[in-house]
Phi, psi and omega in degrees: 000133193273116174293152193317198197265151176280141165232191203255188157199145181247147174294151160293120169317339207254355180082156209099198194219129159274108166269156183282342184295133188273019214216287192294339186286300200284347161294319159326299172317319213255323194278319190100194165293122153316126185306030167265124182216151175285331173253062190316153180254024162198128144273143199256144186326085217316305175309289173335299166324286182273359145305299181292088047321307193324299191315313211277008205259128149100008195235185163261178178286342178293323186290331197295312198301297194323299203292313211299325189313287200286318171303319164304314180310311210267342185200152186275138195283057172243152191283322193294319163270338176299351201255012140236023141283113145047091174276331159326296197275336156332289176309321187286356181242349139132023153325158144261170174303309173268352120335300199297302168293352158299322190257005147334285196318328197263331166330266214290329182298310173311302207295356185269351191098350177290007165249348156268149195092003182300002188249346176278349208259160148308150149003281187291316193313309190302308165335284163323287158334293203315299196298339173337280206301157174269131163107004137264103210289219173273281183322311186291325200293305151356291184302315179285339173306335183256327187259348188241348168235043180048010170298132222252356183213034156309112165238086167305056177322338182273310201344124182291298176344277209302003189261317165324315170276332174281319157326328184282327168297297202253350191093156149021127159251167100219163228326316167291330164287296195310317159342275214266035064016258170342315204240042088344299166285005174264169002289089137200072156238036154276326150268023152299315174266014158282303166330311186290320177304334163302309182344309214278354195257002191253137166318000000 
């Protein structure tokens, strides 16, 4: 199913983006501005960031927090100690086995230089480098383009949220609809799908 006609959107005087679409306008209203800005004025560290994706996959968000809780508590969050922690003392903080080697893997990928300079790179480039590592996809590579550097025009499409919340909108998608979905909202469709994820939190 082909999603409605593309309409435009203009940046927020007040920051965010105003879109002409009336589903993102009244989400706006009840939500604020989405947290994306293209020059974020703080990036958040890349290794951090994405160990907490790591932690967070496959969980709810109470559960993701409780391990993320104990993980900060029990070891300092650098790849020079996640990368000869224990899979045993990982595990004892509510890992699963293969988490826990996912962020080794992401350890020794950092200590290796692969997270750095990542915030000068495109979109597609940061992606790419990123699935290099094991236990990181499309999807995790995505959140950090949105949640550690701000990028304003990530459309996370495997996202369950964001397909959920556009079905509650727009009706029936699939994967060729949520596409030209998508580029409706561009460049800023990263706060099109902080919106749709507000969707599932609106009565």
């Amino acid at each position: 199913m082909k999603p409605p006609k593309p309409k435009a959107q203009s940046p927020a005087s007040g920051g965010g983006v105003i879109f002409s679409d009336p589903h993102m306008q009244t989400l706006r209203a009840l939500h604020g501005p989405a947290p994306f800005h293209p020059n974020p004025v703080k990036i958040q560290p890349a290794f951090r960031t994405l160990v907490s994706s790591i932690v967070g996959q496959q969980l709810s968000g109470k559960a993701a927090e409780t391990i993320w809780r104990r993980l900060e508590a029990r070891f300092p969050l650098q790849p020079e100690v996640l990368g000869v922690a224990e899979g045993q003392e990982l595990q004892a903080l509510g890992l699963s086995k293969a988490k826990a080697a996912y962020i080794r893997d992401l350890s020794h990928f950092a200590l290796r230089g692969g997270l750095e300079g990542l915030e000068g790179l495109p979109d597609g480039e940061i992606v790419a480098r990123l699935i290099q590592v094991k236990g990181i996809g499309v999807w995790t590579a995505q959140m950090y383009l949105m949640f550690g550097l701000g990028r304003p025009d990530v459309w996370p499409i495997l996202d369950l949220g964001v397909r959920k919340g556009a079905e509650r909108l727009y009706g029936p998608l699939d994967r060729q609809g949520l596409e030209a979905l998508g580029e409706r909202f561009q460049p800023h469709r990263s706060h099109a799908a902080w919106y749709l994820w507000r969707v599932l939190e609106t009565p």
